[in-house]
C-alpha positions as CSV (number, residue, x, y, z in Angstrom):
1,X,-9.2,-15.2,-28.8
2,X,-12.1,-13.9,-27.0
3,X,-13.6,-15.6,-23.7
4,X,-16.7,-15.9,-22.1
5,X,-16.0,-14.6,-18.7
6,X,-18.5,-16.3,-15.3
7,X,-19.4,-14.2,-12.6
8,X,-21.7,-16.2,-9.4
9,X,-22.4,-15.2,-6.5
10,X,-25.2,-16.6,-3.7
11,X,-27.7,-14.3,-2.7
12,X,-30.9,-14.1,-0.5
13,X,-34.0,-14.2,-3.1
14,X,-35.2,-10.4,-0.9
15,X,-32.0,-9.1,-1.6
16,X,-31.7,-10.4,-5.1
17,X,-35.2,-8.7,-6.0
18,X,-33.9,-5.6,-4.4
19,X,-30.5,-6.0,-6.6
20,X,-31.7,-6.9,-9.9
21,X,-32.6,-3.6,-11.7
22,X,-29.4,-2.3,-10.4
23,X,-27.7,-5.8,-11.8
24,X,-29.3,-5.3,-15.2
25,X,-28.3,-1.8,-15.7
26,X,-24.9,-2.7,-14.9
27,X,-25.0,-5.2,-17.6
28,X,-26.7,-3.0,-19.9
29,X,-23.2,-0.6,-19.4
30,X,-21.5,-3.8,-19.8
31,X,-22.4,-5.1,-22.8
32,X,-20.5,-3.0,-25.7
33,X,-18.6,-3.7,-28.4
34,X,-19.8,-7.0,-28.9
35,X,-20.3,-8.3,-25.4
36,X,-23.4,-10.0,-24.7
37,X,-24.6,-9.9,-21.1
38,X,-27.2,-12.3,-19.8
39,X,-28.1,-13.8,-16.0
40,X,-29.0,-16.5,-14.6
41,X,-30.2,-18.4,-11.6
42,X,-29.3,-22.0,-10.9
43,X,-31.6,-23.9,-11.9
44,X,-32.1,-27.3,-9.4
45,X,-31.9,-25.1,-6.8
46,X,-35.2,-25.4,-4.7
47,X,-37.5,-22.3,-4.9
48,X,-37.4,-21.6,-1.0
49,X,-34.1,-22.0,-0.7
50,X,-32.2,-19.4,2.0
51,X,-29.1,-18.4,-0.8
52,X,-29.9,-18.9,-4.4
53,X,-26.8,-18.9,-6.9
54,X,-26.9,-16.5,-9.6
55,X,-24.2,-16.0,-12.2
56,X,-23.9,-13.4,-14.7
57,X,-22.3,-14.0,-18.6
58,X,-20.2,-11.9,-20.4
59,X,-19.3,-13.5,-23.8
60,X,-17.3,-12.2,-26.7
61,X,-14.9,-10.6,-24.0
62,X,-11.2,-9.3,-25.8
63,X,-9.1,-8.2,-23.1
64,X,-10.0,-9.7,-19.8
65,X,-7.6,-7.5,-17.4
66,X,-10.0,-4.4,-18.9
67,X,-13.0,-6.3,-18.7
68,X,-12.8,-6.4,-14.9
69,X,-11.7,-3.0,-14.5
70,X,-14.5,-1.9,-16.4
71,X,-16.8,-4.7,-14.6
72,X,-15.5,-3.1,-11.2
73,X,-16.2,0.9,-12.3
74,X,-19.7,-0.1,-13.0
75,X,-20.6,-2.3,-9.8
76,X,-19.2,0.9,-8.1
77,X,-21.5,2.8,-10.2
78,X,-25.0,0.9,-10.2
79,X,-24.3,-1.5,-7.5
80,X,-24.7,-1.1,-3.7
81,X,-21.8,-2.5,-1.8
82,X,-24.5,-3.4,0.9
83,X,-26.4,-5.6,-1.1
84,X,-23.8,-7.5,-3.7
85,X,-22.5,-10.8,-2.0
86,X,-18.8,-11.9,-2.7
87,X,-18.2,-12.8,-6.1
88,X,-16.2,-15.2,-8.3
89,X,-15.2,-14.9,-11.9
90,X,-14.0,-17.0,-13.9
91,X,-13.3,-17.0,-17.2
92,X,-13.2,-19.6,-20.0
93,X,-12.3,-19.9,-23.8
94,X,-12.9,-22.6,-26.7
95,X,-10.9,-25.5,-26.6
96,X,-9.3,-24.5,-30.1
C-alpha cells in the first residue's frame, strides 16, 4: 500500500527564498513513477513571523526505505547543507 510521506521543517522566510528553487528542483527529481511532489507553508502562521513552517508532500510513495535514500541523494545533490534546517518525516497511509 502506498503512503503519503511528510517532510517540515522551520525556516527563516530570507533563507527560505534563497532555498526554494533549489527545493523545487529537488522535488522535480523527486517526483517519478507516480509520486506527486507539492509544498507548502503553514498557513495561520503570521506573515512576519521569525521561523515559518514549511513541509513538503510526497504522495503515491511504494517503498518508503528507498524513498528516503533517494530523498537524501537529491538534498545532497540540489540542496545546500547550509541553508536546509533539521527535518522531520513522517509518513502516513489510509486507514484501510
Amino acid at each position: 500500500m502506498s503512503c503519503t510521506v511528510y517532510v517540515y521543517f522551520k525556516i527563516e522566510p530570507a533563507s527560505g527564498r534563497q532555498l526554494l528553487p533549489a527545493l523545487r528542483r529537488m522535488q522535480a527529481a523527486l517526483a517519478v513513477d507516480g509520486i506527486r511532489a507539492s509544498l507548502l507553508r503553514r498557513a495561520d502562521e503570521p506573515a512576519d513571523v521569525p521561523l515559518q513552517t514549511w513541509m513538503e508532500v510526497y504522495q503515491g510513495v511504494e517503498d518508503v526505505a528507498q524513498f528516503r535514500q533517494r530523498m537524501q541523494q537529491a538534498l545532497d545533490c540540489y540542496i545546500d547543507p547550509l541553508l536546509m534546517p533539521p527535518r522531520h518525516l513522517e509518513c502516513f497511509q489510509p486507514l484501510e
